[in-house]
C-alpha positions in Angstrom: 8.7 -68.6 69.1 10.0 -67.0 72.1 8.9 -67.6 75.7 5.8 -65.3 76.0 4.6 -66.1 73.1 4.7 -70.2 74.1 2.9 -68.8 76.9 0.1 -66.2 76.0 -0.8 -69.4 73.1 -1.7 -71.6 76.0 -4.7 -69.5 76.5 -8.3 -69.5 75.3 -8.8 -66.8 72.4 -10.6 -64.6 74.5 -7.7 -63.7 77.2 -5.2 -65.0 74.1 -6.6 -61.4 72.3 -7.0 -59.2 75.7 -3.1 -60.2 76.3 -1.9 -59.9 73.0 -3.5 -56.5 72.3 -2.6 -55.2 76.2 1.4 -55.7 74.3 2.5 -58.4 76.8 4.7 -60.1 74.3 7.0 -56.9 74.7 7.4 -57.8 77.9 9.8 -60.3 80.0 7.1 -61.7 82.1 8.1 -63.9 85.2 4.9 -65.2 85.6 1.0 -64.6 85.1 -1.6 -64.9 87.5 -5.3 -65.6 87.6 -7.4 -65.4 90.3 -11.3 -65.9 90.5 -12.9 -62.3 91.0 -9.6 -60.6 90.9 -7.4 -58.8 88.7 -5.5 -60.6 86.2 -1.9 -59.8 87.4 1.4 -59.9 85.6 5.3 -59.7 87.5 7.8 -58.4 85.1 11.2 -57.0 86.6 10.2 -57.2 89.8 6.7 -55.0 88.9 3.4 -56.1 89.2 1.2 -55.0 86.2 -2.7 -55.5 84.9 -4.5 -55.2 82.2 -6.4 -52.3 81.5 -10.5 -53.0 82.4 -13.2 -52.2 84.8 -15.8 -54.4 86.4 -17.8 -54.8 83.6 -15.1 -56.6 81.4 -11.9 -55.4 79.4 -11.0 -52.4 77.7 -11.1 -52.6 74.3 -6.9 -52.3 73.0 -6.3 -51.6 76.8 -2.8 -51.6 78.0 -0.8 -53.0 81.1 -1.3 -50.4 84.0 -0.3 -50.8 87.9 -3.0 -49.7 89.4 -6.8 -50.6 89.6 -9.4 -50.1 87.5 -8.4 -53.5 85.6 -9.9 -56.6 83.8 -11.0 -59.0 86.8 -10.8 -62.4 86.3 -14.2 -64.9 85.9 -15.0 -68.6 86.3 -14.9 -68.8 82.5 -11.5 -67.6 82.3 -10.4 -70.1 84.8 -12.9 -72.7 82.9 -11.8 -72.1 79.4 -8.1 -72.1 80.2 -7.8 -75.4 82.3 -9.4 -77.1 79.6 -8.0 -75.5 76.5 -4.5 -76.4 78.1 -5.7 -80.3 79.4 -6.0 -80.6 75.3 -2.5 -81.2 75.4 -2.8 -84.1 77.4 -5.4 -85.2 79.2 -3.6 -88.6 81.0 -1.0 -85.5 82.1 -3.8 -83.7 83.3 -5.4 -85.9 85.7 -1.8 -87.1 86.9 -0.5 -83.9 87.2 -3.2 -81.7 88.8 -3.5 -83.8 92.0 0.5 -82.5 92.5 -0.9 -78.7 91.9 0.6 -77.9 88.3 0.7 -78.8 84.8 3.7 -78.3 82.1 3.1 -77.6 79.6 5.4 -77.3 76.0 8.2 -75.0 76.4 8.7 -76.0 80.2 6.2 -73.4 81.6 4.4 -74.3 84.4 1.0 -73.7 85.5 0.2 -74.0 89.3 -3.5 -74.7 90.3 -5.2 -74.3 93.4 -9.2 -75.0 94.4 -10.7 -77.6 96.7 -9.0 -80.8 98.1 -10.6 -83.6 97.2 -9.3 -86.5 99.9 -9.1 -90.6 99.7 -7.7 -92.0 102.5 -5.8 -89.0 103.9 -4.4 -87.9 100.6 -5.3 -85.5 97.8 -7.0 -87.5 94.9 -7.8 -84.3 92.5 -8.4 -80.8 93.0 -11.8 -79.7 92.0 -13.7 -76.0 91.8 -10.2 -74.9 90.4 -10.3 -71.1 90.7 -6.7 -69.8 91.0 -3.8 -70.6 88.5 0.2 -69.2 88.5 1.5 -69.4 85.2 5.1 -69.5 85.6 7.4 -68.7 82.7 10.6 -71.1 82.2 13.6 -68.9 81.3 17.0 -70.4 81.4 19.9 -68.6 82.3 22.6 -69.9 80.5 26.1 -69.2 81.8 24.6 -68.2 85.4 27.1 -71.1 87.2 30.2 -69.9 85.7 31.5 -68.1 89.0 31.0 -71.3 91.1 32.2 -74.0 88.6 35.8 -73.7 89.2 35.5 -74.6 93.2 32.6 -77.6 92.3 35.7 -79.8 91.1 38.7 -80.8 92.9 41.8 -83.1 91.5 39.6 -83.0 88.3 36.4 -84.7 90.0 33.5 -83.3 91.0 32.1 -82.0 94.3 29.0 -82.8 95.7 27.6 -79.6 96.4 24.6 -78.4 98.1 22.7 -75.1 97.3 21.4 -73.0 99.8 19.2 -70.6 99.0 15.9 -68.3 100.4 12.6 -69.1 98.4 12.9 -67.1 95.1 16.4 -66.8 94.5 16.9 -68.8 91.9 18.6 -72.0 93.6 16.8 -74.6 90.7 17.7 -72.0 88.0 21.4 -72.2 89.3 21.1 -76.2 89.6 19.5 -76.4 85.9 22.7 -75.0 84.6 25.3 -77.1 87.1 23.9 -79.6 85.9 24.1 -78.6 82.5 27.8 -77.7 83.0 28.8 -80.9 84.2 27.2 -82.7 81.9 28.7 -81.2 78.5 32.0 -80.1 80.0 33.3 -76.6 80.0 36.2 -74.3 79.3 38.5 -73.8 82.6 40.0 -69.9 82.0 42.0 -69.9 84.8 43.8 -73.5 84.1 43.4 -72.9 80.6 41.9 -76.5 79.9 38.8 -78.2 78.5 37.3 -80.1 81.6 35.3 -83.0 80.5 31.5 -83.9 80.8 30.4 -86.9 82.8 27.3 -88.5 83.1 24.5 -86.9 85.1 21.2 -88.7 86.4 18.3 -86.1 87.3 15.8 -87.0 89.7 12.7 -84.3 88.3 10.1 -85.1 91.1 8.1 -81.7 90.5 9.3 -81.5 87.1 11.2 -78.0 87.8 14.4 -79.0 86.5 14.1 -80.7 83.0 9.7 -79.4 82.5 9.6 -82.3 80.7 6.5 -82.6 78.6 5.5 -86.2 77.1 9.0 -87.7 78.9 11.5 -84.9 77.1 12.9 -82.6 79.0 12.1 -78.7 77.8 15.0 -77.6 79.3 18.5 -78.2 78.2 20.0 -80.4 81.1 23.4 -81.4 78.8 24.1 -83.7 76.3 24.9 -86.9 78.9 22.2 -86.2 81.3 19.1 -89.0 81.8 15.9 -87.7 83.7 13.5 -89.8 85.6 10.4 -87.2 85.9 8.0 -87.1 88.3 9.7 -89.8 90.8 10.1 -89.5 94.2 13.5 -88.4 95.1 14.6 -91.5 97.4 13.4 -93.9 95.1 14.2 -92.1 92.0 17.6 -92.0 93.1 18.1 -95.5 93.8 16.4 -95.9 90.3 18.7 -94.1 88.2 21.7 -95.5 90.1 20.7 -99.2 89.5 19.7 -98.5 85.9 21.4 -95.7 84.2 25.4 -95.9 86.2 25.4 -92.0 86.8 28.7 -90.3 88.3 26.8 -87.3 89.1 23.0 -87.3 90.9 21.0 -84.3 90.8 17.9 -83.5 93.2 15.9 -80.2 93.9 14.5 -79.7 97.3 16.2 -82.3 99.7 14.8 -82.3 103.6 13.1 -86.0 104.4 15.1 -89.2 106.5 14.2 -91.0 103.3 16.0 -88.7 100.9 19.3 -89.1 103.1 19.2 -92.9 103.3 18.9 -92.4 99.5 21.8 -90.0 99.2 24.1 -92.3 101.4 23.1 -95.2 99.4 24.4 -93.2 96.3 27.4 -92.1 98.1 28.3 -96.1 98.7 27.9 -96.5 95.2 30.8 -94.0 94.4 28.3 -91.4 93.3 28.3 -87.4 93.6 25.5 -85.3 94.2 24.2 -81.9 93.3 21.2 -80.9 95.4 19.5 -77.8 97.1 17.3 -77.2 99.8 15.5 -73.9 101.5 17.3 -71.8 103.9 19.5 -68.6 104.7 23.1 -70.4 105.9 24.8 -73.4 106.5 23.9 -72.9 110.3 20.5 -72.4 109.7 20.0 -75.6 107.6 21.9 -77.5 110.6 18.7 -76.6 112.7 17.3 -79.2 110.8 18.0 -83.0 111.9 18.4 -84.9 109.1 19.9 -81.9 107.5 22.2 -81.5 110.3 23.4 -85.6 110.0 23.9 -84.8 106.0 26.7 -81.7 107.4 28.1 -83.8 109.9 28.4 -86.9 107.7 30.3 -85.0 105.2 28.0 -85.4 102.4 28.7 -82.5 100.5 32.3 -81.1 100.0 30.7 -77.7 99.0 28.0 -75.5 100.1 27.2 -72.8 98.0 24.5 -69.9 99.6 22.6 -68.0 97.3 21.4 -64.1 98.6 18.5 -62.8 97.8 19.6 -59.5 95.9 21.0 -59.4 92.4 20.0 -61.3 89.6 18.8 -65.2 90.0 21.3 -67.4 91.6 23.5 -65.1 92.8 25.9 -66.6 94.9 27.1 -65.1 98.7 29.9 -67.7 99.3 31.0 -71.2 98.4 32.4 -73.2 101.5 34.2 -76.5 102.0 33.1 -79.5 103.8 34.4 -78.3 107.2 32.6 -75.2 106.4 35.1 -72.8 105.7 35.1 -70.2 103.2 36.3 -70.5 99.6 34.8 -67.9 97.6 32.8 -64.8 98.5 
């Protein structure tokens, strides 16, 4: 069963059919959107697409089209599909939907949004649910290959950090590092196997593994552990007390607790793969704690990602003292 079709099942059979006939398992969606009152929208290769429809409900064997008239989306939909989906598991469900998203088998994820509802301060549950992003999970196996030579140096591993604009594919990128690292690889230009080591994953938003039931959907390598759905800083400390990694992976650094965290696992003789929002290694500096993570000399590599090619595309690697390595 192939991505889509993992994906188009999680649905109830009414928009199951209207999908399936509109010929969407033809197509390499990136994700699926539904919005109360609006159109049902796919993105596929960088296109936005609907389902053929009017206001007064689908098209019989309608197609995908990119422009209105098209299929608008109703409470039922939204109704029907949350809980067709909780039936895989309804203690994930009420965990889960408080964070804003589900995942579900496969590793897909489906981000809710609807009404807050607050105890003390904090989000308890969302309620009135009435917009949901179906993301589809697609590995890209292979995509790390130009950076994996300049991640190791004297045979050991770099911590590296991965800067990258929203949407550019800085956790696909990380998925396969760590992936990488943990299996081993083949070394063309030394002409040598380099060996895998073990790699401890902290999965707080369950991006990097998608575990579902506590196993990872993703492949994450063959000596990789995963703590899912921890908090970084104390997953971190976690994984480092119980499962002796070499190698520490994170996605999304920023807080003071994460870098008390990643200085606690650099004491401990430990490396780090991690990535965090931004354009440039000057840009992320504007950032305190950021900033004390560059001047500590945290991460013997940066690696920034640009925004045009295919997902993790890489615009230069750069050393500790921020020169440049690879462009």
């Amino acid at each position: 069963m192939d991505q889509m079709e993992q994906v188009v099942r999680i649905f109830p059979q009414k928009l199951r059919a209207m999908l399936m006939e509109a010929g969407t398992l033809r197509v390499q969606a990136e994700e699926l959107r539904l919005r109360t009152g609006q159109p049902l929208l796919m993105k596929a290769g960088g296109e936005e697409w609907y389902l053929e429809g009017d206001r007064k409900g689908w098209k019989k064997a309608g197609g995908l089209k990119k422009s209105s008239p098209c299929y608008r989306v109703t409470e039922e939909d939204i109704r029907d599909t949350l809980e067709y989906m909780s039936r895989y598991s309804l203690y994930a469900f009420d965990r889960e939907v408080r964070q804003g998203f589900l995942t579900i088998p496969g590793g897909h994820r489906v981000g809710v949004a609807g009404q807050a509802v607050l105890e003390e301060g904090k989000v308890k549950t969302l309620q009135n649910i009435s917009f949901l992003d179906v993301r589809v999970a697609r590995e890209i196996f292979g995509c790390a290959d130009r950076i994996l030579p300049w991640l190791y140096e004297g045979g050991q591993v770099c911590s590296a950090l991965v800067i990258s604009p929203p949407g550019c594919g800085k956790t696909t990128l990380l998925r396969d590092m760590i992936r990488q690292v943990s299996d081993g690889w083949w070394d063309k230009e030394q002409g040598g196997a380099v060996k895998g080591v073990t790699v401890g994953v902290v999965d707080e938003r369950s991006e990097l593994g998608a575990c579902w039931q506590g196993r990872p959907q993703n492949d994450l390598g063959a000596r990789t552990d995963v703590l899912d759905g921890c908090p970084k800083a104390e997953g971190i400390m976690m994984l480092i007390r119980s499962m002796s990694p070499q190698v520490v992976a994170v996605d999304e650094i920023g807080g003071r607790e994460d870098l008390d965290a990643i200085r606690y696992g650099k004491n401990c003789g430990c490396k780090l793969l991690a990535t965090v929002h931004g354009c440039s290694l000057e840009d992320i500096k504007k950032k305190p704690v950021l900033r004390e993570m560059v001047e500590e000399g945290v991460f013997e590599r940066s690696i920034v990602l640009e925004s045009r090619g295919r997902p993790g595309q890489v615009r230069e690697v750069l050393d500790r003292d921020g020169h440049c390595l690879q462009r």
